[in-house]
Structures are given as structure tokens and as C-alpha cells.
MARMI-402965 format. One record per residue (C-alpha): residue in three letters; x, y, z. Coordinates in steps of 0.001 Angstrom, whole numbers, padded with zeros to 6 digits, always signed. Example, Ala and Ser with C-alpha at 12.3 -4.5 7.8 and 13.67 -1.06 7.14 Angstrom:
// residues 2
ALA+012300-004500+007800;SER+013670-001060+007140;
This chain:
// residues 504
UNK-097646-172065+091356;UNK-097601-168506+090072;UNK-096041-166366+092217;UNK-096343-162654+090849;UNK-098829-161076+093058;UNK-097705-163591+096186;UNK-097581-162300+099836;UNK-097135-164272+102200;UNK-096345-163768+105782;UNK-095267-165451+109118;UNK-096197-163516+111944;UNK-095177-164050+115669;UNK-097923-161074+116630;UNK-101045-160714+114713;UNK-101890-156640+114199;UNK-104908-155062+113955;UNK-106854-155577+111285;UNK-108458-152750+110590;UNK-111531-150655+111318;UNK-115113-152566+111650;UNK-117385-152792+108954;UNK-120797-153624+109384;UNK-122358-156923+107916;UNK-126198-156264+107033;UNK-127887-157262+104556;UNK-130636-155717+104115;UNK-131755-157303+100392;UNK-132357-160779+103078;UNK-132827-161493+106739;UNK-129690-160330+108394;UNK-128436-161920+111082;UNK-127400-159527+113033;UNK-128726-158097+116689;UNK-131741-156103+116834;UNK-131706-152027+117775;UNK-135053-151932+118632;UNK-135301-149602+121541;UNK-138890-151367+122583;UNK-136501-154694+123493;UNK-132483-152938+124620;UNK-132731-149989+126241;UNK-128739-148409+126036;UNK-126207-147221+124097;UNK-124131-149586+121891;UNK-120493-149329+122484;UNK-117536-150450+120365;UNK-114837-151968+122139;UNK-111230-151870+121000;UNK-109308-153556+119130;UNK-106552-155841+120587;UNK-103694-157081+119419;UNK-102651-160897+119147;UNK-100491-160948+121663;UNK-101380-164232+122728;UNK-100547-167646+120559;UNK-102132-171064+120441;UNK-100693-172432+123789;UNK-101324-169417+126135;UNK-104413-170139+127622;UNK-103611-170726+131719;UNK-104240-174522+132757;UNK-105400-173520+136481;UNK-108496-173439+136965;UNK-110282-170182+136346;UNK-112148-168406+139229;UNK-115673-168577+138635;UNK-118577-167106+140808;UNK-122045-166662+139746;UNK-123922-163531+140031;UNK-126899-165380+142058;UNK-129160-162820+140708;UNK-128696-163000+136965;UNK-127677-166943+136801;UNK-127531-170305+139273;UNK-126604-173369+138753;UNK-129827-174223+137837;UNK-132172-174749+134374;UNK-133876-172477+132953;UNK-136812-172442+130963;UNK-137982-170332+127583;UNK-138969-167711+129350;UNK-136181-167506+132006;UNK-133472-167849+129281;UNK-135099-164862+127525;UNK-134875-162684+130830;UNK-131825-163908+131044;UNK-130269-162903+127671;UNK-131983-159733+127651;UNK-130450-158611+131071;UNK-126704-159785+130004;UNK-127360-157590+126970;UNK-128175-154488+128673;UNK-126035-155290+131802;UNK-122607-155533+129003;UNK-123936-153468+126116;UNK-120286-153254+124588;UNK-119723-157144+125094;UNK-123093-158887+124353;UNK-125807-158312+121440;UNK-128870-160883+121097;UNK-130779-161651+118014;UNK-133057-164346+116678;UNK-132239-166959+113874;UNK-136048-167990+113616;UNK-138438-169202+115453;UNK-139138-172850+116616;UNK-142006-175157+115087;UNK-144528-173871+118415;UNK-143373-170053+117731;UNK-140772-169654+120435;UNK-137148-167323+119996;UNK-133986-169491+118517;UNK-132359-166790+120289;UNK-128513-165961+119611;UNK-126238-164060+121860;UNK-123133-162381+120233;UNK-120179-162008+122820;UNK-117336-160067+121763;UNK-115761-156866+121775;UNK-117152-156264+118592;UNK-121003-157466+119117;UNK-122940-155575+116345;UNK-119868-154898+113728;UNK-118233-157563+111788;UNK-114145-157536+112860;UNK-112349-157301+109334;UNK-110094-160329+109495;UNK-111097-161832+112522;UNK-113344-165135+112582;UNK-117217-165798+113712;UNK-117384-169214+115393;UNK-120510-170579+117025;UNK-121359-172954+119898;UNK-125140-174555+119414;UNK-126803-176362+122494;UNK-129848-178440+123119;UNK-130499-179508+119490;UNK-132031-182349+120820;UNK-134559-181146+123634;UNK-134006-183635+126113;UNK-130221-183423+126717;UNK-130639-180348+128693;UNK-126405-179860+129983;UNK-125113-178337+127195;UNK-127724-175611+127137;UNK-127243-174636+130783;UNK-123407-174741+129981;UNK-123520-172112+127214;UNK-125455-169851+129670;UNK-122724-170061+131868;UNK-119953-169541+129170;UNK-122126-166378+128322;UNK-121772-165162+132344;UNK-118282-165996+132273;UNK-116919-164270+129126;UNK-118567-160858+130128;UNK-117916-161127+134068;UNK-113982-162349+133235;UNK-113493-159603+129944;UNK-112042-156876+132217;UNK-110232-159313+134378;UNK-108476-161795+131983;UNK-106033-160808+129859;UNK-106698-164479+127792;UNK-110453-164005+127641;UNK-110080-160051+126353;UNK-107640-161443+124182;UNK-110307-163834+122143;UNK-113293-161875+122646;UNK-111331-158711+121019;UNK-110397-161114+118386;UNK-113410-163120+117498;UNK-117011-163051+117452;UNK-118540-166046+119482;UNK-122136-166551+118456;UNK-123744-168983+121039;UNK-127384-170084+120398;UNK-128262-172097+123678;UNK-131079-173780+122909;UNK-131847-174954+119035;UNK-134826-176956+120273;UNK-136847-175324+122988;UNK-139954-176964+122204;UNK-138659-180356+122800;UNK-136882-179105+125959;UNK-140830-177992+127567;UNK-141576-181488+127049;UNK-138269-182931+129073;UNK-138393-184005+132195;UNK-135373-182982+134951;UNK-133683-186476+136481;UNK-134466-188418+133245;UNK-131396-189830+131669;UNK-132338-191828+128773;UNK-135332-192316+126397;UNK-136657-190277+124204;UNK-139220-187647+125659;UNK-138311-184306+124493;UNK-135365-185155+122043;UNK-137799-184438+118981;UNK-138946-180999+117746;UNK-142724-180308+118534;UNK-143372-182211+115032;UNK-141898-184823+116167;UNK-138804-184998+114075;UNK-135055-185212+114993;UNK-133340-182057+114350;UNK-129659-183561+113964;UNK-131448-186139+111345;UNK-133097-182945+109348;UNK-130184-181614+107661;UNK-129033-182584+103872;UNK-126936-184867+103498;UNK-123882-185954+101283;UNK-123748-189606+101248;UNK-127382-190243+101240;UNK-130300-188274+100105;UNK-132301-187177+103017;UNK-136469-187043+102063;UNK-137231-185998+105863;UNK-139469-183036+105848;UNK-137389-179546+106565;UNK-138429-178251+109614;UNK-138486-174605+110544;UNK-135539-174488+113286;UNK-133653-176778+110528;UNK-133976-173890+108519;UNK-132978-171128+110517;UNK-129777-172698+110833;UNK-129385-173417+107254;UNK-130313-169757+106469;UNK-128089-168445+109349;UNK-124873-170341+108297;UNK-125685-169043+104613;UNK-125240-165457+105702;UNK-122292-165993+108484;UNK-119171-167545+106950;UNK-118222-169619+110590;UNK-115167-170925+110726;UNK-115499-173669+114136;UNK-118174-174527+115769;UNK-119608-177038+118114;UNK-122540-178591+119094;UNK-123279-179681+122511;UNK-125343-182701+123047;UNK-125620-185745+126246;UNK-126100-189409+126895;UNK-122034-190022+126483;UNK-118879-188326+127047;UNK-117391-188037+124179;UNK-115953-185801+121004;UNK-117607-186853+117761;UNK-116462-185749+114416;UNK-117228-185653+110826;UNK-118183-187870+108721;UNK-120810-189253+110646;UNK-122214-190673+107609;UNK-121048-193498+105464;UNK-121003-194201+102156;UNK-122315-197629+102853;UNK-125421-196179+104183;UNK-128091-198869+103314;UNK-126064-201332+105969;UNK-125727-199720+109115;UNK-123333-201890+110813;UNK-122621-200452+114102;UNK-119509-199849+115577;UNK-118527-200002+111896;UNK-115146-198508+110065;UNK-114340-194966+109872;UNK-116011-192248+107677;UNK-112964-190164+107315;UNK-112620-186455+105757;UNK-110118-184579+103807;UNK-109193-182813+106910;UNK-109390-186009+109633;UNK-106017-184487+111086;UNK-107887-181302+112049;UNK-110519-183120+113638;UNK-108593-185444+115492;UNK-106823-182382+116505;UNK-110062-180251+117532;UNK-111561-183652+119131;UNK-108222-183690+121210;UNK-108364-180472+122669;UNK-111996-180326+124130;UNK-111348-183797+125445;UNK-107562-183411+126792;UNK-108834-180204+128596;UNK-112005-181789+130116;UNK-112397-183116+133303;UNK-112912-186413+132339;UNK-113358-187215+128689;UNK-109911-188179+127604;UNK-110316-191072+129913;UNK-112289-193061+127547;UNK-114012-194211+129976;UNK-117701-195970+128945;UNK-120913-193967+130345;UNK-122777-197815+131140;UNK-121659-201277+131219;UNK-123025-201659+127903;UNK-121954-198752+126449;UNK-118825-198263+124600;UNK-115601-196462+125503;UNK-113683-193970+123385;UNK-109929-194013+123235;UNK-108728-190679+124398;UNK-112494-189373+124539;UNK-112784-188983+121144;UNK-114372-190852+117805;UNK-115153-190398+114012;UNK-118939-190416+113986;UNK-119167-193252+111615;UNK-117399-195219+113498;UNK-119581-194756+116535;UNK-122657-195365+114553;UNK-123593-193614+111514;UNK-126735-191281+110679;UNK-128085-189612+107788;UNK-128778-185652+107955;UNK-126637-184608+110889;UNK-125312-181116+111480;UNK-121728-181150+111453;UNK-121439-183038+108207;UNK-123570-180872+106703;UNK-121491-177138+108636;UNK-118172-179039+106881;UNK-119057-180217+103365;UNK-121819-177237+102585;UNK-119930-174171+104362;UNK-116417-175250+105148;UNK-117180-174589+108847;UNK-115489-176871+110984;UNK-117414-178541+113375;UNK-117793-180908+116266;UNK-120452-182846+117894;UNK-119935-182597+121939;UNK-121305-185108+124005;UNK-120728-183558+127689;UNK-122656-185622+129897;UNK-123767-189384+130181;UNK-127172-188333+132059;UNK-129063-186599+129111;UNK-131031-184315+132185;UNK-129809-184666+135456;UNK-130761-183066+138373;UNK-129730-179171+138575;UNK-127619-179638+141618;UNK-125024-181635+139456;UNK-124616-178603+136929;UNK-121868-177029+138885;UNK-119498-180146+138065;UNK-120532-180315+134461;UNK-119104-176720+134330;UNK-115672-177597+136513;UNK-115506-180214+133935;UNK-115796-178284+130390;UNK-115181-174613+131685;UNK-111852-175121+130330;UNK-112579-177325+127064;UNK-114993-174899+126130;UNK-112896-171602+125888;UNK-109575-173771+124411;UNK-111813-175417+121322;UNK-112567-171534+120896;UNK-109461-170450+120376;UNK-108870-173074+117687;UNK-110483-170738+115255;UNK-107032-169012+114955;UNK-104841-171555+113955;UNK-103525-172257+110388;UNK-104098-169851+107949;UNK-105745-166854+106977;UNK-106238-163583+104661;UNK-107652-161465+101994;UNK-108244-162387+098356;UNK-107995-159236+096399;UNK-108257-158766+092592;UNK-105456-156136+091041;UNK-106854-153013+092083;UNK-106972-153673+095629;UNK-110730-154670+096078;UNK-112240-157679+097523;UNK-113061-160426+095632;UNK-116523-162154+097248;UNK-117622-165889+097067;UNK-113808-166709+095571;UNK-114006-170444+095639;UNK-110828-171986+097812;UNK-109243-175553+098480;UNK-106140-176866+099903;UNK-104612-179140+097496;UNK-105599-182738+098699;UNK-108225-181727+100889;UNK-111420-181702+098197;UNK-113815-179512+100464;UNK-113698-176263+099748;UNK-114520-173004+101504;UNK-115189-169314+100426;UNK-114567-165749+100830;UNK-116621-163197+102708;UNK-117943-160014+100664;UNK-114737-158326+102132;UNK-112418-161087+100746;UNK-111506-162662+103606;UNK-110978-166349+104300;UNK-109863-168325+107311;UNK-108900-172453+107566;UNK-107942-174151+110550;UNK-104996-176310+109939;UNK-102008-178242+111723;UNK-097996-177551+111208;UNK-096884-178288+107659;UNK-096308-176923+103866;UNK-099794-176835+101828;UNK-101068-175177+098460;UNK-103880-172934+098783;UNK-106364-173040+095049;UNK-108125-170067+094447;UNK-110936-169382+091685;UNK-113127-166977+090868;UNK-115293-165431+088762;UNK-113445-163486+085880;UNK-109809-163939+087231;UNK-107420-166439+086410;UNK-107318-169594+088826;UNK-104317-169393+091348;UNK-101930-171607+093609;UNK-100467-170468+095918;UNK-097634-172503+098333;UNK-097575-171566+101988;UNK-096319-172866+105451;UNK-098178-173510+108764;UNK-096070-173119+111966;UNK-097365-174228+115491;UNK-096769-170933+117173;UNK-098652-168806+115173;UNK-101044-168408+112252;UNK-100122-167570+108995;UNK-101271-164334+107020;UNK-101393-164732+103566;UNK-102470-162005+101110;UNK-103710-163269+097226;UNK-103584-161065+094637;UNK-105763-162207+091425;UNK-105554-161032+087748;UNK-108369-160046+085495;UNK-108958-163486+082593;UNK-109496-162240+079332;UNK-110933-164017+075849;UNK-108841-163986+072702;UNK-110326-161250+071174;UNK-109250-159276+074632;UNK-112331-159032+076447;UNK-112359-159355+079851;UNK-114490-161490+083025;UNK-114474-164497+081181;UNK-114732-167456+083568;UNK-112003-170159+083006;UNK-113251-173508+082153;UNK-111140-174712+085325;UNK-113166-172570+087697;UNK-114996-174932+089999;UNK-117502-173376+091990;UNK-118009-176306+094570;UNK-116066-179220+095718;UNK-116806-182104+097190;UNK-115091-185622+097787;UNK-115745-188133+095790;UNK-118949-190335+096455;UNK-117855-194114+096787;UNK-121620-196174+096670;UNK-122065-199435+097286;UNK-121725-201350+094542;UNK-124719-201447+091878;UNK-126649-198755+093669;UNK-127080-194815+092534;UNK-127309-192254+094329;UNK-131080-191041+095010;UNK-131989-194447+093075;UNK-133859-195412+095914;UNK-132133-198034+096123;UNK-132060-198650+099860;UNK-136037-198553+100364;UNK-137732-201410+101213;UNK-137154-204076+104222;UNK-133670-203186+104510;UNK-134077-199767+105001;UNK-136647-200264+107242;UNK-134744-202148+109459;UNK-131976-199635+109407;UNK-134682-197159+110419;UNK-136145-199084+113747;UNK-132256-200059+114875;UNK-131022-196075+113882;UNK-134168-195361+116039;UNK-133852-197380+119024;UNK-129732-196460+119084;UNK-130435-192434+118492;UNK-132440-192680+122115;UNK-129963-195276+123774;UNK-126834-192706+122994;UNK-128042-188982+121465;
């Protein structure tokens, strides 16, 4: 530990961080929401910015009043075209709330359309986190998109209402992209609960199978909403996320792959991270605050059941190129696969008590993004220091700062050490302390490395610009050796195949 240049501090109220500073790129394709007059017709606002006057346990446990405006959204689905109205209205209707943009487009040419809800919808909030909910990645488990339209209605209709809700949207940016497939969900079929008609992209292939992959190299083609995400989570450093999908009820979390990946034994052991506490934690809060899920309770007869509602992916049944391994171990972005209804499409008049039962999950897992620690990585003048490479000691994925120095990690009550490295500075630990109550703000200052003949911006030989866990293969095999080709693997491939469609 070297503590010159060390400032840390435990804060009961957060303060404002400062002013907003926009977040285009304009060198790449910035993800940010579109001016165009031809497609938003009003004047952007800026709302203001709160305080944090609320800490990780104030969210009400009544039930929230909740009332539809009949003409902008019902209780029922919604099609490409109707979710596009849809957006587009909520955008003009809250122009200081809402701001939509497109990641991409789909393999068949249709929107992967992003709403931004916050108080701060076209500025990035210096020192306040972007976290992301993603729905219908599989086409034909249809709940979760329907769900995030609703979350969308209620966060603008409850902002000037709810002290809670103006609390998080003034304090973080909630990107929600409802529907990462829509091409596979024009090929669903309402009332159908399980099979697999609609769950691929128009190409056929299976979006949360698409993705790279750490334990296993993944030759599936890339396909183009694959990409978008890949692209978008390049430019937007995310800090939680989730991912809604059906055909269980239940809170799945990283690693869903295994090491062991050429014998998929089902119902197998564990695939545990570095940061398994925080995802046990996460798990525990959508599933403690959902109607049902903490129950355990199995979907079928033949299907399994989850103690407290929640499960390490692995463990359930492991797959190569999913999305949340790949948000955690490429971009340090927490997230969570959420499995919110047994009935992958049910009829529309059952929607209303899929939202009794998650209304409450869904804003609590949000506010998740501001526990444990966060801050600014400066070098000794004051300035940011961009892409600084971080790790908690003992946890060996690491995360990075934002081109304004700021990082965020989501971690439980105790006493960690925070590894910082960059580019032309000196590496740097720093100790710190995590307290239930509140996060922690803590400020790194980093000095200028220099050569011996006095020169400086040399990079250390320490510097590590990624980190990863450590790879444990199966004995005798390499990694990309190809080893798991052949009968074996395809096997693996027809069982992974007919399981995918039996459970999501």
C-alpha cells in the first residue's frame, strides 16, 4: 500500500457530482439518442441533479400504485411496429426523462431500439453509473419484453410522484433495450409455452450462444444483433445489468460455463467467480423481492427447483457463448440472467400478474448499482486518467475507467484493496472499507513512472492491461486444440440443444 496521494471517504449522503458532460464519440458510432428533428419533435431538457439522500434499504416494500395510461400502454404485447410507436411517444410525451436510440439493427433490418430513462437522458452524469436491463434475447420468451415496457411507463409516470424513483433516475442512467431479438419474436406464437419457434434470430442462431466465450472457444458465426451489443457495451462502461428471459423462475448467475466443457453433465457442480458473493447477493434481491421466486418452487414436475430462487448457471446446466459471462469477464459489468416466467408466451391477459410479481424486483436489482465502491482515478495534476486498468485484490477480473476517470464496483460489507495501473504511472494499492449503509467514495491519485535516465511515461513491467481467472482444462486438452470435436461434442450439441428449448 502506498498511501501518499490516498483519499478515501465514508459518506452517509452522496453529493452532487458535478455538472454533465456529454459522452459522444464522434471518431465511432456513439451510442447515444438521436436529435434528429425528422424522428423527436421537442426541446431536450436537463433535469436536476439530486442528492443521495436515499441508502441501500430505502426503497418502500408496499406495493407501488400502478395504473396504465390505456392509451400509450395495456397489458398487452406489442409488436415491432407498436413498440416503436410506443417508444417514440414516451420520448416526446417526457422529453426531460426519456431519450431513444438504436444499437443496430437486427439480422431482417428491424430497430434494436434503446430507451434511456433518467434525469439525465442525453448527458452522461459525472460519477453516477449506466446500468442496463435487456429483454427478449431469445424471441420466443415474450414476458420480459412486455415487462421492460412497463418499467419504462412506470419510471416516467412515478418520477414526479416518488421521492425513491426521482431519487435513482436523478442518480443513474437506466438504458433498457426491450427487445434484442425482434425477428425471432414475429415468428412466436402467443399461448405457446415451450419449444423452440421463435427463440432463434432470423438466421437461425441462438443469440445467448453467440457471444465469446472464456472457457471454451466459441466458432459460431457472429451475428449482427450479437454485435451491436458487443459494440454497445464497448462504448458504455455498465456497471449491472440484467437480462430477462422465460421457461423458469429463477435468478441465474455467472459462470454459466465450465471449465469442463467437453462433458456437459447436467445439474453438474458450480462454475463459481471471483465475485460469487456479489452474485449471490444480486440473485437474492430480484428473487427475495419477487412475487414468487424465492420459493424455489419447480415450474413442471420434471423440472427442477431452485433453493431460494436462485442458481449459478453452471450448475443449472452449462452453455458456451452466453451473455452475462461474457458482460462480467470482458467489461466488468455485472450481470444477471432473469428467468421471470415458466410459460415462455402466455396469453396477454396474464401480463398484469407477471408485473405485480417483478414490479418490485425490478426497480430494487436497479438500485444495486450503488453499492460498494466508487470514484475518480486522477494522475497528479488533477486530470483523468482513461482505460486505468483496476482489480480488487483476490477477485482476478478486472474493470476500467471511463475517459473521465471514473470507476464504479458493486461489492458487499468488508475491508478490500483496490489495484490500479496505468499507462505511464506507477501501479497503486490502495486499502479501503465497504459499509452496508452507504457506498464508499474513494479518490486515487497516480504519479508520473519515469526510466533511469529520467524520462517519463514509461509503462511498468507490472502493468497488466487485462485480467482474467485462471483457466483450469480438463486434463490433457488445450485450449482451442479442438480437442472436444468429434462424437463427444456432438452429443453435447443435440442434449445442449434439446435442454436450451426445454428451459431457455
Amino acid at each position: 500500500m502506498q498511501p501518499a496521494g490516498l483519499a478515501v471517504l465514508l459518506v452517509a449522503v452522496w453529493c452532487h457530482a458535478g455538472p454533465a458532460i456529454a459522452d459522444v464519440q464522434p471518431e465511432q458510432r456513439n451510442f447515444e439518442p438521436s436529435t434528429d428533428p425528422a424522428l423527436f419533435a421537442f426541446d431536450r431538457g436537463a433535469g436536476d441533479g439530486g442528492l443521495y439522500t436515499f441508502d441501500n434499504l430505502s426503497v418502500a416494500q408496499d406495493p407501488r400504485a400502478y395504473r396504465p395510461d390505456v392509451g400509450a400502454l395495456d397489458f398487452v404485447y406489442h409488436n415491432h411496429d407498436e413498440m416503436t410507436r410506443y417508444l417514440r411517444a414516451t420520448t416526446a410525451r417526457y422529453p426531460n426523462l426519456t431519450a431513444l436510440y438504436s444499437i443496430g439493427k437486427s439480422a431482417q433490418g428491424r430497430d434494436l431500439w434503446v430507451l434511456v430513462v433518467s434525469a439525465s437522458p442525453y448527458e452522461h452524469m459525472l460519477g453516477k453509473p449506466d446500468v442496463k436491463y435487456i429483454g427478449n434475447i431469445h424471441g420466443n420468451e415474450a414476458v420480459g419484453r412486455e415487462l421492460l415496457l412497463h418499467l419504462i411507463q412506470y419510471l416516467v409516470s412515478s418520477y414526479g410522484s416518488d421521492p425513491y424513483i426521482k431519487w435513482l433516475l436523478d442518480n443513474t442512467r437506466i438504458h433498457i433495450l426491450p427487445s434484442l431479438n425482434p425477428d425471432g419474436y414475429a415468428a412466436s406464437k402467443e399461448g405457446t409455452c415451450d419449444g423452440g419457434q421463435g427463440r432463434y434470430n432470423s438466421r437461425g442462431f441462438d443469440l445467448n450462444r453467440n457471444f465469446p466465450d472464456y472457457f471454451k472457444q466459441n466458432n459460431k458465426r457472429s451475428q449482427p444483433e450479437t454485435e451491436a451489443v458487443k459494440d454497445w457495451i464497448s462504448k458504455i462502461q455498465f456497471v449491472l445489468s440484467g437480462s430477462l428471459h422465460g421457461g423458469a423462475l429463477v435468478v441465474s448467475y455467472p459462470y454459466d460455463n465450465t471449465p469442463n466443457a467437453i462433458f456437459h453433465s447436467y445439474l453438474s457442480q458450480p462454475s463459481l467467480t471471483p465475485d460469487d458473493d456479489v452474485f449471490k447477493h444480486l440473485s437474492l434481491i430480484y428473487a427475495n423481492n419477487h412475487g414468487k421466486m424465492s420459493r424455489g418452487v419447480a415450474c413442471k414436475t420434471a423440472s427442477p427447483s431452485f433453493e431460494n430462487g436462485i442458481t449459478n448457471g453452471a450448475a443449472w446446466y452449462p452453455l458456451t457463448g452466453g451473455m452475462q459471462d461474457f458482460n462480467y469477464v470482458w467489461h466488468g459489468c455485472m450481470e444477471v440472467t432473469l428467468e421471470v416466467s415458466c410459460c415462455k408466451f402466455p396469453p396477454a391477459y396474464e401480463l398484469r400478474k407477471y408485473w405485480d410479481d417483478n414490479q418490485m424486483s425490478m426497480i430494487k436489482f436497479l438500485a444495486e448499482a450503488h453499492r460498494g465502491v466508487q470514484g475518480f482515478i486522477m494522475d497528479s495534476t488533477g486530470n483523468p486518467v482513461e482505460r486505468a486498468q483496476l482489480k480488487i485484490k483476490g477477485r482476478d477480473i478486472g474493470f476500467t475507467t471511463t475517459k473521465y476517470g471514473e470507476f464504479w464496483r458493486i461489492l458487499l460489507p468488508g475491508v478490500y484493496k483496490l489495484e490500479v495501473y496505468a499507462d505511464g504511472f506507477v501501479p497503486k494499492d490502495v486499502d479501503f472499507m465497504i459499509v452496508e449503509q452507504h457506498p464508499t467514495l474513494l479518490n486515487v491519485t497516480l504519479q508520473p513512472a519515469k526510466r533511469n535516465d529520467g524520462s517519463q511515461h514509461y509503462r511498468p513491467a507490472a502493468a497488466s492491461t487485462q485480467y482474467r481467472p485462471q483457466q483450469q482444462l480438463p486434463p490433457g486438452s488445450a485450449q482451442g486444440s479442438g480437442s472436444d470435436e468429434g462424437i463427444l461434442s456432438t452429443l453435447s450439441s443435440g442434449f445442449n440443444s434439446l435442454v436450451n428449448n426445454i428451459f431457455g
